[in-house]
TIVO-431317 format. One line per 4 residues: number of its first residue (from 1); for each residue x, y, z of N, C-alpha, C. Coordinates in steps of 0.05 Angstrom, whole numbers, plus 5000, padded with zeros to 4 digits. Example, Ala and Ser with C-alpha at 12.3 -4.5 7.8 and 13.67 -1.06 7.14 Angstrom:
% residues 2
1> 5264/4886/5156/5246/4910/5156/5264/4934/5156 | 5257/4955/5142/5273/4979/5143/5258/5001/5157
% end
This chain:
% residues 178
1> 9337/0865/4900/9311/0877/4905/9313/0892/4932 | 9298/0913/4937/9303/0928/4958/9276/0923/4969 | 9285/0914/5006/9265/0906/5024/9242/0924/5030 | 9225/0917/5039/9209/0940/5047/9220/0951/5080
5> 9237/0932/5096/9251/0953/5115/9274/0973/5103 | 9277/0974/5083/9297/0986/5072/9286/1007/5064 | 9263/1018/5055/9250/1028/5050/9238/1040/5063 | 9236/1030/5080/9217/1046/5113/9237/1071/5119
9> 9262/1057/5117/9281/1066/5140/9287/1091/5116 | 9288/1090/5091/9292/1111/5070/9274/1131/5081 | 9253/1123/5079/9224/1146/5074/9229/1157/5103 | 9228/1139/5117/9242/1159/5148/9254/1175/5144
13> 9278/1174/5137/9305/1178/5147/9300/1213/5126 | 9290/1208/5101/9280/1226/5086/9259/1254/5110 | 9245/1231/5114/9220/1252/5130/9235/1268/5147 | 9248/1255/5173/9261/1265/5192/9282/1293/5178
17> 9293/1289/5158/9315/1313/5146/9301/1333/5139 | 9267/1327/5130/9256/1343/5119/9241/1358/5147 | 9234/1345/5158/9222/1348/5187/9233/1372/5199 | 9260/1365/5206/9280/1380/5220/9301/1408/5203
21> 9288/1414/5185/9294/1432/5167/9323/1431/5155 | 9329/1407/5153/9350/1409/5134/9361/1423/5125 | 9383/1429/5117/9396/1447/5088/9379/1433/5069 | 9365/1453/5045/9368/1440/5023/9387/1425/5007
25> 9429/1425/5007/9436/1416/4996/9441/1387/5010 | 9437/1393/5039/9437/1361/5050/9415/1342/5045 | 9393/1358/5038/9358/1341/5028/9376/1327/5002 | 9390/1332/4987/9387/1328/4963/9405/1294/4961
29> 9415/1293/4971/9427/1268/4988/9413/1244/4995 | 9388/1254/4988/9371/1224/5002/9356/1222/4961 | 9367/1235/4944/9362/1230/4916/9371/1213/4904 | 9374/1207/4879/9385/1187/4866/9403/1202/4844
33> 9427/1203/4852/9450/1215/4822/9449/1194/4804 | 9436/1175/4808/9443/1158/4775/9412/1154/4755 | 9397/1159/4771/9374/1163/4752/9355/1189/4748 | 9344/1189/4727/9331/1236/4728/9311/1223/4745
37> 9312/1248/4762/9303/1253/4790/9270/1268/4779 | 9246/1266/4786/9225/1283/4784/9216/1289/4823 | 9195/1315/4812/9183/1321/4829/9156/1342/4824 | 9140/1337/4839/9117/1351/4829/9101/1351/4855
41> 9087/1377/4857/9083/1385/4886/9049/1404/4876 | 9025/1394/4875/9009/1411/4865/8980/1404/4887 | 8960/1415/4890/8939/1411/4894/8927/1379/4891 | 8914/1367/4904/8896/1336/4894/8873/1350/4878
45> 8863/1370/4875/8833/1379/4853/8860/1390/4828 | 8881/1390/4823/8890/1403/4793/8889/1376/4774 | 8878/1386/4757/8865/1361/4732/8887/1358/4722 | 8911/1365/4715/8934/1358/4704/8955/1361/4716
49> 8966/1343/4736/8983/1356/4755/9009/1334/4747 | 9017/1331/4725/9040/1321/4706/9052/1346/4701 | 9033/1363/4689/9044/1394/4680/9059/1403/4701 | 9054/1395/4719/9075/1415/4739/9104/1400/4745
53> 9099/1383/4740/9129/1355/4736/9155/1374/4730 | 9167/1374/4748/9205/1384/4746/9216/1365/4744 | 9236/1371/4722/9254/1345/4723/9282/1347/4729 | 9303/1335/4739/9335/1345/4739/9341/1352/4761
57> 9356/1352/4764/9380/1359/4800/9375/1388/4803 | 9378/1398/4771/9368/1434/4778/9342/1444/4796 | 9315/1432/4789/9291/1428/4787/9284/1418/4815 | 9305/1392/4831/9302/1391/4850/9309/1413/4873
61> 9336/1426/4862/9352/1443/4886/9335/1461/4892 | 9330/1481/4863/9307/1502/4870/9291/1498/4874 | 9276/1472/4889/9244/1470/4899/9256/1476/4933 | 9280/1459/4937/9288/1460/4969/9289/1488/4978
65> 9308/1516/4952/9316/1533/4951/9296/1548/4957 | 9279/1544/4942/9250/1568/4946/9239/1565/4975 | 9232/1540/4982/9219/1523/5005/9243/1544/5029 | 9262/1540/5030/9279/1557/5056/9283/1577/5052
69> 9285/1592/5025/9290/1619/5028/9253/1643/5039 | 9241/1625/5029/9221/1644/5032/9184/1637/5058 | 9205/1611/5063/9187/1602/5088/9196/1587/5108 | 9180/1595/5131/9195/1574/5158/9164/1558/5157
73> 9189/1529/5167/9156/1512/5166/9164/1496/5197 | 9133/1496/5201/9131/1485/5234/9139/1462/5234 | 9134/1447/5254/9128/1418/5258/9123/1409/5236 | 9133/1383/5231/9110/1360/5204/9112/1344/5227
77> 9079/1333/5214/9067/1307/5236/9059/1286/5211 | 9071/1263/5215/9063/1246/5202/9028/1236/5208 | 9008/1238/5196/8978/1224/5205/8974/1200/5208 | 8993/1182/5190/8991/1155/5187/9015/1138/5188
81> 9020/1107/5193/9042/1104/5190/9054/1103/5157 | 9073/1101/5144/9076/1101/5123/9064/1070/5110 | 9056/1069/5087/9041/1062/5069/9073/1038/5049 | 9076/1016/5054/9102/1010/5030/9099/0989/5013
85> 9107/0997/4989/9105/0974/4966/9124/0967/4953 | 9138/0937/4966/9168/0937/4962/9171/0925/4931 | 9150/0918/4910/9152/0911/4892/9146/0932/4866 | 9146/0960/4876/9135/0982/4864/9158/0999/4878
89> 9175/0991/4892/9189/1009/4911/9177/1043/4912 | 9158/1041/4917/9142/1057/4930/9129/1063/4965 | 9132/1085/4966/9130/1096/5001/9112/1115/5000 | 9085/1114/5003/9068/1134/5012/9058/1143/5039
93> 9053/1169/5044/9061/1189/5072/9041/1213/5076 | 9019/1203/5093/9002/1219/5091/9013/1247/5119 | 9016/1270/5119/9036/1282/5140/9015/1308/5137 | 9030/1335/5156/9020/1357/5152/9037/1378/5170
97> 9041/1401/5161/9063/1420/5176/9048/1456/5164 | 9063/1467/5180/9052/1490/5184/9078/1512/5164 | 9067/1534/5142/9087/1540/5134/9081/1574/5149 | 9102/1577/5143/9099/1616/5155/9118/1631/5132
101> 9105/1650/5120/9126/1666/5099/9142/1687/5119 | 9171/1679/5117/9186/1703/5125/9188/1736/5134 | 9178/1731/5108/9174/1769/5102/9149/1782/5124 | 9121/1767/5125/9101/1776/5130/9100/1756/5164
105> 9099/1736/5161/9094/1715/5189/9061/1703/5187 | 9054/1708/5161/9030/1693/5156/9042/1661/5156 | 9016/1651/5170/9015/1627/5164/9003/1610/5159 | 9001/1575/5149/8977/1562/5139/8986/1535/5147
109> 8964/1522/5152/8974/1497/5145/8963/1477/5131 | 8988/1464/5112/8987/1443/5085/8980/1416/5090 | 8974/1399/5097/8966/1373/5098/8968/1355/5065 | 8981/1342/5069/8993/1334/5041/8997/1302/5043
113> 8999/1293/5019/9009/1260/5017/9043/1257/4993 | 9054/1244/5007/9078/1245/4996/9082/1216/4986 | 9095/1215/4953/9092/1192/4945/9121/1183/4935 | 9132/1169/4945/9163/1172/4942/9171/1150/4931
117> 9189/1145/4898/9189/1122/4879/9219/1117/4890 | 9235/1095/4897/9269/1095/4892/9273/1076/4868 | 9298/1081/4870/9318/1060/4862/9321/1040/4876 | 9342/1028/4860/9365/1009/4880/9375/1010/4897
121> 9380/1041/4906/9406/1061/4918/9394/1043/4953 | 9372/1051/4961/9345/1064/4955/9350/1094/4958 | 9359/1107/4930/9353/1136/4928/9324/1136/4918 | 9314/1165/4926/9291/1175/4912/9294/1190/4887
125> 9270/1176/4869/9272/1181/4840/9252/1200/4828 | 9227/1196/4839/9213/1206/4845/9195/1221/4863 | 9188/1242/4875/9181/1252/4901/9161/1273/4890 | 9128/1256/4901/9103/1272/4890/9097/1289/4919
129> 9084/1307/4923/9070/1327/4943/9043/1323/4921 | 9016/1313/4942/8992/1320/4932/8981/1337/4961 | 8978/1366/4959/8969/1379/4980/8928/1380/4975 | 8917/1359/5005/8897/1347/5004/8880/1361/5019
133> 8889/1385/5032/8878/1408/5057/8863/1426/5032 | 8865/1433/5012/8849/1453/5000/8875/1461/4972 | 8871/1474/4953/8889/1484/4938/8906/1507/4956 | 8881/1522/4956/8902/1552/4975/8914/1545/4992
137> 8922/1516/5002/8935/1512/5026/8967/1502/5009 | 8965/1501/4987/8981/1484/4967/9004/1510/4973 | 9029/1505/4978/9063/1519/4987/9066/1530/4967 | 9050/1518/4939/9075/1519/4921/9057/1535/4896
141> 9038/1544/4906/9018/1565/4900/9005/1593/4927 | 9030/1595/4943/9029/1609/4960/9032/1649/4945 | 9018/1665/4960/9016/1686/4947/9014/1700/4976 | 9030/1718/4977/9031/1732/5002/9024/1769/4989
145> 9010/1775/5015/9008/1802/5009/9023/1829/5015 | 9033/1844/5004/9062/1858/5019/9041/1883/5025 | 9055/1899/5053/9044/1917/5067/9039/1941/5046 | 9015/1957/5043/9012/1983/5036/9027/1993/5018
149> 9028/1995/4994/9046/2015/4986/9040/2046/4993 | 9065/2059/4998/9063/2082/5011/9060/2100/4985 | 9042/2118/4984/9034/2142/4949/9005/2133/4941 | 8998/2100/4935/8987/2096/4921/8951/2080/4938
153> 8966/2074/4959/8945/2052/4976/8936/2036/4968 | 8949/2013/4940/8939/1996/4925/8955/1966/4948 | 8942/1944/4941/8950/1932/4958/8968/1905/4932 | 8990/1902/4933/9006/1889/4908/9017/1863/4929
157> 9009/1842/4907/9009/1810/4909/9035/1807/4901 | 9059/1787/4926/9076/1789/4923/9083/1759/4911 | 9091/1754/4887/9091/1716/4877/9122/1710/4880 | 9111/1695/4894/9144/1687/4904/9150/1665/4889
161> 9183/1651/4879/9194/1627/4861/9185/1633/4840 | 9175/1652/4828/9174/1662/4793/9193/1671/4783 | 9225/1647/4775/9243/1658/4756/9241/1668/4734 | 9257/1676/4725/9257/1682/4693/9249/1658/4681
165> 9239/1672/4650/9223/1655/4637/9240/1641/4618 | 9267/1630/4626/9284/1618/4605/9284/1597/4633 | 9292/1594/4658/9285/1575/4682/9274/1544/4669 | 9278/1523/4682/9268/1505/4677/9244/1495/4704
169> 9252/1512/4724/9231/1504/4749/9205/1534/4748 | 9184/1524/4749/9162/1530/4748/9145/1535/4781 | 9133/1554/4789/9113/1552/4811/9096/1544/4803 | 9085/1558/4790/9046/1546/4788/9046/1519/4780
173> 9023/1514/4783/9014/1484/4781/8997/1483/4757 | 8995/1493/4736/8983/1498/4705/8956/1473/4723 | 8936/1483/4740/8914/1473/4749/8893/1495/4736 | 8866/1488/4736/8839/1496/4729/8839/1521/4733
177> 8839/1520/4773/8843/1553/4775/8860/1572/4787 | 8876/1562/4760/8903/1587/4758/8891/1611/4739
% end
């Protein structure tokens, strides 16, 4: 059975990598290779926020992938101390950090609860984002606006992490109001 200091020191040790902007391929390290990995990152008001559930090592990389290529994020401040349930091996993390899109230098900030399931390992098996600051504050429904087009003066919405539609990782959060 895995302690609840064992656990502490996971969900730390997790936060801190994430904190300190990690590589995404070094984040992926605090996962679990022996069991399918989920993650799901949506709004607390989306009525179905299963729908947005990624599953697989793929699903994980490109969430880190999108998250560094297309934003710098400030500080994370933890609000609370972490939350642990060593019989659920569960770690909940109420936190909040500032993201800035690259391209433009807009920025917002997300206030979120992070719900983190392990293993044995203690890898993480699970890793929820419920962003509790508003939807539009939600990363992972971020929409940036690109400058002027020059000819036309129409102003075009730039959606960033929308792969092709054969992809297994998804942006939107299939919520109410998408």
């Amino acid at each position: 059975m895995v302690s609840e200091i064992q656990l502490r020191e996971a969900s730390e040790a997790f936060f801190d990598a994430f904190a300190s902007d990690t590589p995404p391929i070094k984040l992926l390290s605090y996962f679990s290779t022996t069991s399918p990995v989920t993650i799901q990152h949506t709004p607390a008001e989306c009525p179905i926020p299963q729908a947005s559930r990624l599953v697989g090592p793929n699903a994980l990389r490109s969430y880190f992938d999108l998250l560094s290529t297309h934003f710098l994020r400030g500080p994370v401040h933890a609000r609370a101390p972490p939350q642990v349930d060593p019989s659920a091996r569960r770690v909940t993390l109420t936190a909040s950090t500032t993201w800035t899109w690259r391209k433009s230098g807009r920025a917002w900030t997300e206030d979120f609860i992070w719900t983190l399931d392990y293993d044995e390992g203690p890898k993480i098996v699970s890793f929820v984002i419920r962003t509790v600051s508003g939807p539009g504050t939600c990363v992972m429904r971020a929409v940036d606006a690109d400058p002027l087009m020059r000819g036309n003066g129409t102003m075009r919405k730039a959606s960033v992490g929308v792969p092709p539609r054969t992809s297994t990782f998804s942006r939107r959060s299939h919520c109410a109001s998408d």
